[in-house]
C-alpha positions in Angstrom: 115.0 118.5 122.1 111.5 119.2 121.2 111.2 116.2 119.0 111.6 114.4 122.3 108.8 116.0 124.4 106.2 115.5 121.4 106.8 111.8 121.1 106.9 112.0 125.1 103.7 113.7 125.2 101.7 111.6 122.3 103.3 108.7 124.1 101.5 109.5 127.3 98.4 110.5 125.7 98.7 106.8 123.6 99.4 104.8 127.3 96.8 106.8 129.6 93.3 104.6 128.3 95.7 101.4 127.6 95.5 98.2 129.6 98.0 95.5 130.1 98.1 94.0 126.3 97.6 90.3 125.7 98.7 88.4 122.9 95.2 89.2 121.1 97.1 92.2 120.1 100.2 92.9 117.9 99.0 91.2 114.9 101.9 92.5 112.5 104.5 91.1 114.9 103.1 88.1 115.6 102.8 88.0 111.1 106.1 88.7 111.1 107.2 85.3 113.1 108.3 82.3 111.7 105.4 79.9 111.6 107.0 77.4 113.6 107.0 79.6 116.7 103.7 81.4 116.6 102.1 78.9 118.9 104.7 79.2 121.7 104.5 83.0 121.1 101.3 83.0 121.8 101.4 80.9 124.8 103.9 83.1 126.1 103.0 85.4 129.2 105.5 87.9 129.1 107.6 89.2 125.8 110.6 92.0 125.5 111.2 93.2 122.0 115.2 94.8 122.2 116.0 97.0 119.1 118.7 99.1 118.5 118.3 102.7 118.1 117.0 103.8 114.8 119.6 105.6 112.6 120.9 108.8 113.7 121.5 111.7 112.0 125.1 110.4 111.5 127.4 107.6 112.1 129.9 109.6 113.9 127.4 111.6 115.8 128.0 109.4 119.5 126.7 112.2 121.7 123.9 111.2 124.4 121.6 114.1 122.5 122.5 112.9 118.9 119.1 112.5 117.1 117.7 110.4 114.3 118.1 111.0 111.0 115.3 111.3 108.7 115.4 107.3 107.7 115.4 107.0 111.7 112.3 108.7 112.1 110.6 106.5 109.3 112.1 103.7 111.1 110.4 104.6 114.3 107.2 105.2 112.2 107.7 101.3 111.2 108.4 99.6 114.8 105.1 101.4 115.9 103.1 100.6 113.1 104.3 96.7 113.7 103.2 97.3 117.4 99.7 98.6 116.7 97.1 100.7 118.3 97.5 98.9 121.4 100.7 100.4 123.7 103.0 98.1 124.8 102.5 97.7 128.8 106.3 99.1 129.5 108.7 101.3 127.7 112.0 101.1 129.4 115.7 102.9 126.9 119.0 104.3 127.9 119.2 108.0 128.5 120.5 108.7 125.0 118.4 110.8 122.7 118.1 108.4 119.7 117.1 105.5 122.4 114.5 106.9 123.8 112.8 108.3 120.1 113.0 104.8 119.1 110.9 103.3 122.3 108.3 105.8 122.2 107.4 103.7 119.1 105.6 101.7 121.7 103.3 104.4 122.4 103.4 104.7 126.0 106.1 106.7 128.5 109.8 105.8 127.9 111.5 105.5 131.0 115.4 106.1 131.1 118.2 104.1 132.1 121.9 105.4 132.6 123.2 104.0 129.1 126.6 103.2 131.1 126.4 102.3 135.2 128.0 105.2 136.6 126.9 107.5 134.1 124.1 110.0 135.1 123.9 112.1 132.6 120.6 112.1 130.1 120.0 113.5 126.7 118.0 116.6 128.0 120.4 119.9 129.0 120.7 119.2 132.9 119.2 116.4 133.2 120.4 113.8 135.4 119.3 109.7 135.1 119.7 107.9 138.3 118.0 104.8 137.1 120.3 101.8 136.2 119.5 98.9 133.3 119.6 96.8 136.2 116.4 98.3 137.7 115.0 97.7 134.3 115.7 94.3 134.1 113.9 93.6 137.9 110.8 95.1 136.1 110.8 93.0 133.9 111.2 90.0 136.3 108.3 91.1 138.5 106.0 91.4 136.0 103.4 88.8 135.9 102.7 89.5 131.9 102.4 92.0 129.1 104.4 93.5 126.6 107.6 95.9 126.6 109.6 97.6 124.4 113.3 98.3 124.4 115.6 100.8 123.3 119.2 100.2 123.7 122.9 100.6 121.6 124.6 97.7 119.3 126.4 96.5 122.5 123.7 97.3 125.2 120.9 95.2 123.4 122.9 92.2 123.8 123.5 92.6 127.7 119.2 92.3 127.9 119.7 89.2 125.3 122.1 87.6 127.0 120.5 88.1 130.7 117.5 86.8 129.9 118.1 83.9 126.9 122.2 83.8 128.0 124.9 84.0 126.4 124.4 81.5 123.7 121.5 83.1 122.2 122.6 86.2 122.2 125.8 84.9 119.9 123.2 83.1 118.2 121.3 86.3 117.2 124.1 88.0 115.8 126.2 89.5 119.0 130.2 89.0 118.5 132.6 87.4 121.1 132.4 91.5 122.5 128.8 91.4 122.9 128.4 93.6 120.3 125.8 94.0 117.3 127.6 94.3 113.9 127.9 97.7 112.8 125.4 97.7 110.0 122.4 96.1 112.0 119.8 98.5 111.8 115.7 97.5 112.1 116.3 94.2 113.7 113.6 93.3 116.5 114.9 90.9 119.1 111.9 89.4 120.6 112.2 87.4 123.9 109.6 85.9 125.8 108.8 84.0 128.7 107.1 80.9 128.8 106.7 80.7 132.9 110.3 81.3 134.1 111.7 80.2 130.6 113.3 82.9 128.6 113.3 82.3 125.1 114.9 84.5 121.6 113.7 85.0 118.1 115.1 87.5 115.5 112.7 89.2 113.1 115.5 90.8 110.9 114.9 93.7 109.2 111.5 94.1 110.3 111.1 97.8 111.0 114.5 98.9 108.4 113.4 101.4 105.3 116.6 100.2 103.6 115.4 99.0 100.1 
């Protein structure tokens, strides 16, 4: 997968000279937010934008090393453009392929999560994932502020909705009584954030889609 280990390596390059990013940064998300929330945003010490995977080369294609399509990979051009110059602080996906393009849109190394617990297999021939979502999530926890992107599936993205906004929100942003994304919901951003130890969800829909 050398697509992979070039976003890896510009990634890297992208996150060496960054610092932990404050909400001075990320204009074009912040532009993208409804009006009525941009002051709580902004107040906000610590924010998680979820997004499924960009499209892959097919929908039938359900292998961990399935790539992007070419609409994916403008897709991923988007979401980083909406981030900025500045990296996001953390960069956390599931071991599949088309997860992990998507969250080197944040410019900085994507660590890997088993996409299922249990399940150590990655997207790289050999490779082996031993870290779980759950690790992800303490991260997230323990850290005091800053920025971090997500890559995840149509069900997996609601699991880090609901266990940080619950349950309620996550219905409210579009997941079904299964906890899954509709099948068509590409280029959504789910952005939580934390106002002390209050977790809070918006939905900018669309926002990093190439559909016209």
């Amino acid at each position: 997968m050398k697509l992979i280990v070039t976003l890896m390596s510009a990634a890297l390059g992208l996150g060496a000279c960054g610092e932990m990013s404050g909400n001075a940064n990320h204009a074009a998300l912040f532009d993208l937010a409804p009006e009525a929330v941009r002051e709580e945003l902004r107040a906000a010490d610590r924010h998680v934008l979820v997004v499924r995977h960009a499209l892959k080369v097919s929908p039938d294609c359900n292998g961990m090393d399935c790539p992007l399509s070419p609409e994916g990979d403008l897709m991923v051009e988007r979401l980083a453009a909406l981030i900025g110059d500045t990296p996001v602080d953390r960069a956390f996906s599931s071991a599949a392929c088309r997860t992990r393009l998507t969250a080197a849109a944040g410019g900085i190394e994507v660590v890997a999560h088993q996409a299922v617990d249990g399940y150590a297999v990655g997207c790289l021939e050999g490779e082996t994932v031993d870290r779980l979502r759950a690790d992800a999530f303490a991260d997230v926890d323990a850290a005091p502020a800053g920025w971090t992107l997500v890559g995840e599936h149509s069900n997996t993205s609601c699991l880090w909705m609901s266990a940080f906004a619950g349950p309620e929100a996550a219905q409210s942003a579009g997941c079904d009584g299964e906890g899954r994304l509709p099948d068509d919901a590409y280029g959504d951003i789910f952005w939580l954030y934390a106002l002390g130890e209050d977790w809070s969800l918006i939905v900018l829909p669309d926002a990093f889609s190439v559909s016209d």
